[in-house]
C-alpha positions as CSV (number, residue, x, y, z in Angstrom):
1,X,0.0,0.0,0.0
2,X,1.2,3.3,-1.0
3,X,1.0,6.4,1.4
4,X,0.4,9.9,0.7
5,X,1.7,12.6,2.3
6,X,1.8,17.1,2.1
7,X,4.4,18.5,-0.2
8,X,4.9,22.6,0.0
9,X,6.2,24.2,-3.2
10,X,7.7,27.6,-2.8
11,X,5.8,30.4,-4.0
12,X,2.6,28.8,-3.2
13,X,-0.1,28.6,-0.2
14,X,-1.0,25.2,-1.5
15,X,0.0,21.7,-1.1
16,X,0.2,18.5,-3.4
17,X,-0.2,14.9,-2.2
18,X,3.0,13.0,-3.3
19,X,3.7,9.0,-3.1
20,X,6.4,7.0,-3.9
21,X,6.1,3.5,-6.0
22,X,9.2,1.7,-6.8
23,X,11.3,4.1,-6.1
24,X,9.5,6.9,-8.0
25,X,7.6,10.2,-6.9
26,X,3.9,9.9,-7.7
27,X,1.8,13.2,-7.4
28,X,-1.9,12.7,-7.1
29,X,-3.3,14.8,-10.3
30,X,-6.3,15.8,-8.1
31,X,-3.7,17.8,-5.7
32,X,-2.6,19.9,-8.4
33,X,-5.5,20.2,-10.9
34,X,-7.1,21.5,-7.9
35,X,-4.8,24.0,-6.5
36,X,-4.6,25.4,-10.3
37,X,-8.3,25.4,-10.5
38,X,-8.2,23.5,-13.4
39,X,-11.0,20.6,-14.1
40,X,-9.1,17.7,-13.0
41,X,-11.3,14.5,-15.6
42,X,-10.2,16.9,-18.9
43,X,-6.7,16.6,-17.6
44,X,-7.1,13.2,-17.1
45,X,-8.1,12.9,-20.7
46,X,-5.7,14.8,-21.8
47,X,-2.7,13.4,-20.4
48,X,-3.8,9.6,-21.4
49,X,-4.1,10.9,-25.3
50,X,-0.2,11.8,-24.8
51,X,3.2,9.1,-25.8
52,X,4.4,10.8,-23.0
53,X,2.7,10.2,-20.0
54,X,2.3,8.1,-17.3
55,X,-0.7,8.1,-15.6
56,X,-2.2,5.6,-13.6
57,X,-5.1,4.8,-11.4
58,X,-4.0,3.2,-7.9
59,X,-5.2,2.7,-4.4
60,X,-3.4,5.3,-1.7
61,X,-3.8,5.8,2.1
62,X,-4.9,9.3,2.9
63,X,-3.4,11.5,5.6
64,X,-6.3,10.4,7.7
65,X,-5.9,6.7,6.9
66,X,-8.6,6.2,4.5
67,X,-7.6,4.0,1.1
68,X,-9.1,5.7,-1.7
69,X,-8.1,5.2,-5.6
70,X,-6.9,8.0,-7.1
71,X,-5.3,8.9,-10.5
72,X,-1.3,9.7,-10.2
73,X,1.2,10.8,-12.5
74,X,4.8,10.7,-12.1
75,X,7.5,13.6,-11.8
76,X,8.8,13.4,-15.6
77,X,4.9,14.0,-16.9
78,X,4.3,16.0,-14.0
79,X,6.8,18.6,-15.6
80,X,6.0,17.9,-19.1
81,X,2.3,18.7,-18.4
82,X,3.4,21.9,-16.4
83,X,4.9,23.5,-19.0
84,X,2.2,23.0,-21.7
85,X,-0.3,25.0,-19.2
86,X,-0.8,28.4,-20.0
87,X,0.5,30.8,-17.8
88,X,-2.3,32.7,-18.5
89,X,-5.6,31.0,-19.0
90,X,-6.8,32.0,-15.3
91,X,-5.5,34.4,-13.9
92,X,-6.5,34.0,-10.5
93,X,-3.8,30.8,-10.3
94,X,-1.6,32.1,-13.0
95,X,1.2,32.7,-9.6
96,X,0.5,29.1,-8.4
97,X,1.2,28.0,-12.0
98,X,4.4,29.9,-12.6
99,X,5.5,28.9,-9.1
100,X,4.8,25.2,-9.9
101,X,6.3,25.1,-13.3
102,X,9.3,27.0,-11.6
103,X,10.2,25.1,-8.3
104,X,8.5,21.5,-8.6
105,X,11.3,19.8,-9.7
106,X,13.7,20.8,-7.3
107,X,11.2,20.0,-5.0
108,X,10.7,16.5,-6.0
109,X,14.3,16.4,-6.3
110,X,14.8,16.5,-2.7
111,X,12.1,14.7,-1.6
112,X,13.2,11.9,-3.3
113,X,16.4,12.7,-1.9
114,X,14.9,12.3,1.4
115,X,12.6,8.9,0.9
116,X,15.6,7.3,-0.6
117,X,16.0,3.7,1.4
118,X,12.8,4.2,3.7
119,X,10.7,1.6,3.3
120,X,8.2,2.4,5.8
121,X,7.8,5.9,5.4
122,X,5.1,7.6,6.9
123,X,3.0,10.9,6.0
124,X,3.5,13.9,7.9
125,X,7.6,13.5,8.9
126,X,8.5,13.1,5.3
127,X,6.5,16.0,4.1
128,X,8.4,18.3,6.3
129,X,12.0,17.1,4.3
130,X,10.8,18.6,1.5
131,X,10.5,22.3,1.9
């Protein structure tokens, strides 16, 4: 079973949900469809009519220790999707995007950094690593 858990990105007031899978960062594409205001089942769409993307429907234990499935992409399509979002197709989340398209990989970079060799790893602890 795969756990989620809070990852801050600089620049922004929101969160996104993050997992790892074989070694991999995960990032649930509800977290950040929602923080971008964008309408999360035409991303979904979107992203499976691409060579590029991995996207894939899996069961994840919630911060409050619920299982729910939830669709996940990893970090490579994660950044590829980013940067085919228009800055400025809504303007109230255009700083979240920019932010996001700026800062998320480092991010991820040292999260992974910080979940590499835990097995076990659980929500709120690793979470913090990352800022």
């Amino acid at each position: 079973m795969h756990y989620l858990f809070k990852v801050k990105v600089p620049g922004t007031p929101n969160t996104i949900d993050a997992t790892l899978i074989d070694g991999r960062i995960w990032v649930t594409l509800s977290s950040v469809c929602n923080s971008l205001g964008i309408h999360q089942p035409t991303q979904q769409d979107r992203l499976k009519l691409t060579c590029w993307a991995k996207i894939e429907r899996i069961p994840l234990v919630t911060e409050r220790g619920r299982e729910q499935t939830m669709y996940v992409i990893d970090r490579r399509t994660l950044t590829m999707w980013l940067a085919t979002l228009g800055v400025y197709r809504n303007k109230a989340t255009r700083k979240t995007l920019e932010a996001y398209q700026k800062n998320i990989d480092d991010v991820l970079d040292r999260l992974q950094q910080g979940l590499r060799g835990e097995k076990n790893y659980p929500a709120a602890p690793l979470a913090e690593k990352a800022q």
